[in-house]
C-alpha positions as CSV (number, residue, x, y, z in Angstrom):
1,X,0.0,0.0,0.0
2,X,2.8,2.7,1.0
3,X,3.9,4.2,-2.6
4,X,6.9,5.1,-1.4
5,X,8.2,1.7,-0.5
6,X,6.5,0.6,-3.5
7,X,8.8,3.1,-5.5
8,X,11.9,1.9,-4.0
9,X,10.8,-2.1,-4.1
10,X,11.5,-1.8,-0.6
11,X,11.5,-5.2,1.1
12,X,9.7,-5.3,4.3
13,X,10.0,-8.3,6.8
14,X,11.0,-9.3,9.9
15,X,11.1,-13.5,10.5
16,X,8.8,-12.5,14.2
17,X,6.8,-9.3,14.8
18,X,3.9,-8.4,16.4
19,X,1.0,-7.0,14.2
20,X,-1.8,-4.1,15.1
21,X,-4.7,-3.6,13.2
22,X,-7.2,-1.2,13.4
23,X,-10.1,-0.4,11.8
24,X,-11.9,2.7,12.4
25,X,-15.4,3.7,10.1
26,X,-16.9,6.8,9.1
27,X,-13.4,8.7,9.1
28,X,-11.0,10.2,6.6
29,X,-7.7,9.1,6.0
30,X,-6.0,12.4,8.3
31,X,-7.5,10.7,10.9
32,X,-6.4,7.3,10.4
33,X,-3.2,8.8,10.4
34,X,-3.4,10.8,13.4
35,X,-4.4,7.7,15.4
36,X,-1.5,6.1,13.3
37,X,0.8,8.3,14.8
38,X,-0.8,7.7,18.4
39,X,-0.2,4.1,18.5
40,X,3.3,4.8,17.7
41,X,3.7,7.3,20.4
42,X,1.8,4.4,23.2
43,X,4.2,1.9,21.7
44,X,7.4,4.6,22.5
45,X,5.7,4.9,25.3
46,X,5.5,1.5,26.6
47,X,9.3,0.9,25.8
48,X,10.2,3.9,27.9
49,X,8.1,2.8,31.0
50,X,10.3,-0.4,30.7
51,X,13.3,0.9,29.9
52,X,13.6,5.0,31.0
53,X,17.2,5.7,30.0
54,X,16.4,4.5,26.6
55,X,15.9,7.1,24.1
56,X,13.5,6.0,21.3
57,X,12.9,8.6,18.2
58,X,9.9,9.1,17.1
59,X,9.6,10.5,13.1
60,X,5.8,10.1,12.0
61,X,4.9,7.2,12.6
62,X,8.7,5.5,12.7
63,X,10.3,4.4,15.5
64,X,14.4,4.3,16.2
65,X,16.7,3.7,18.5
66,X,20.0,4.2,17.7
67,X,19.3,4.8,14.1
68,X,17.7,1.6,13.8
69,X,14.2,0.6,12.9
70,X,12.0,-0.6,15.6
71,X,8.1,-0.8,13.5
72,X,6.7,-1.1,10.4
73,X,3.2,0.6,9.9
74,X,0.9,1.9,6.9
75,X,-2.4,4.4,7.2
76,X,-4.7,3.7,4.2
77,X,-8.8,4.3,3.6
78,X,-11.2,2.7,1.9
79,X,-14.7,4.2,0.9
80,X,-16.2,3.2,4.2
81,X,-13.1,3.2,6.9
82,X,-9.5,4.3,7.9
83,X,-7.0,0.9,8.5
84,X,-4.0,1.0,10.1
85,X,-1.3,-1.1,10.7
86,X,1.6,-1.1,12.8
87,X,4.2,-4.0,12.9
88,X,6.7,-3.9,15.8
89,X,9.8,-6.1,15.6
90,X,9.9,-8.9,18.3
91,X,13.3,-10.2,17.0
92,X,15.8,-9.0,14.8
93,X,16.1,-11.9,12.0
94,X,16.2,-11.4,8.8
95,X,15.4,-8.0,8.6
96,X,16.7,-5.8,5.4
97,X,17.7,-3.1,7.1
98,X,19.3,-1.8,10.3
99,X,16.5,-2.6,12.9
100,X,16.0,-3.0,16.9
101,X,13.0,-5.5,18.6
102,X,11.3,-6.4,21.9
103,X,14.1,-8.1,22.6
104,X,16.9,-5.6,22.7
105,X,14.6,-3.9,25.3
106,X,13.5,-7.1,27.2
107,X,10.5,-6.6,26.6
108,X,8.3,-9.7,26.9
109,X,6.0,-9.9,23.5
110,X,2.9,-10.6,24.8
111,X,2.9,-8.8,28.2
112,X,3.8,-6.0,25.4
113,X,0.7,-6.3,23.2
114,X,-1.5,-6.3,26.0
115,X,-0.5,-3.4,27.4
116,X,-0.6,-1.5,24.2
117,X,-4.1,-2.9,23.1
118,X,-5.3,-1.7,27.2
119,X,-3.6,1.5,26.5
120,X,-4.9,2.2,22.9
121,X,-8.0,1.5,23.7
122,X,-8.1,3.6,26.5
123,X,-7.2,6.8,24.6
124,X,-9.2,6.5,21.7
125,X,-12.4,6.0,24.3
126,X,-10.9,9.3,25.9
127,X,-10.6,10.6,22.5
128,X,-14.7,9.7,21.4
129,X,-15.6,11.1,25.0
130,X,-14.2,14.3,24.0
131,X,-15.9,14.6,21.3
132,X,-19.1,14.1,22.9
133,X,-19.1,16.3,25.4
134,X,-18.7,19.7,24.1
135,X,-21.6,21.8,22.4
136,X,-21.7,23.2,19.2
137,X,-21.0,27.1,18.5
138,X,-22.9,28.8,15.5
């Protein structure tokens, strides 16, 4: 889906990662991206409550650490919702390029996911809740 990647025949893969996807309808793609760019920010997040002298970068919707690549992830729309994905690296096998994982953090995978999904979920029910409560101005 990403044309950029599909410019460059960029090879994407990683031999274990853990996969988000998320589905949201009735929205435009700028959403979809903004709520791309909020799961990256929980999954930064996440790392940092584990590990707080680590210093993960986030640019968009990438994440680095030490100049190396910790997720994949893709914003896209169809006619009738925004879909996201977001991979994040649980090892570093057989990835094409420079990359970090779960396990350079110590980060156990599933414990990981959960806490992600709990978190996500969280804010974007925060988020509708906001958007519900205010009154419209003429």
């Amino acid at each position: 889906v990403d044309g950029e990647d599909l410019l460059k025949k960029a090879l994407i893969q990683s031999d274990k990662m853990l996969h988000f996807l998320i589905e949201i309808f009735d929205e435009k793609l700028i959403t979809g991206v903004a709520i791309q760019r909020l799961l990256s920010t929980i999954v930064r997040d996440i790392i940092l409550e584990h590990t707080p002298s680590t210093k993960i970068i986030r640019d968009g919707d990438d994440l680095y650490w030490e100049n190396k690549k910790l997720n994949v992830s893709i914003a896209t729309s169809s006619p009738r919702s925004v879909m996201i994905h977001l991979g994040v690296n649980i090892t570093n096998d057989s990835t094409p390029v420079p990359t970090c994982a779960l396990i350079d953090f110590k980060i156990p995978h599933v414990e990981f996911a959960k806490s992600v999904m709990e978190s996500f979920c969280a804010e974007y029910e925060s988020i509708k809740t906001a958007t519900q409560k205010v009154k419209w101005v003429k």
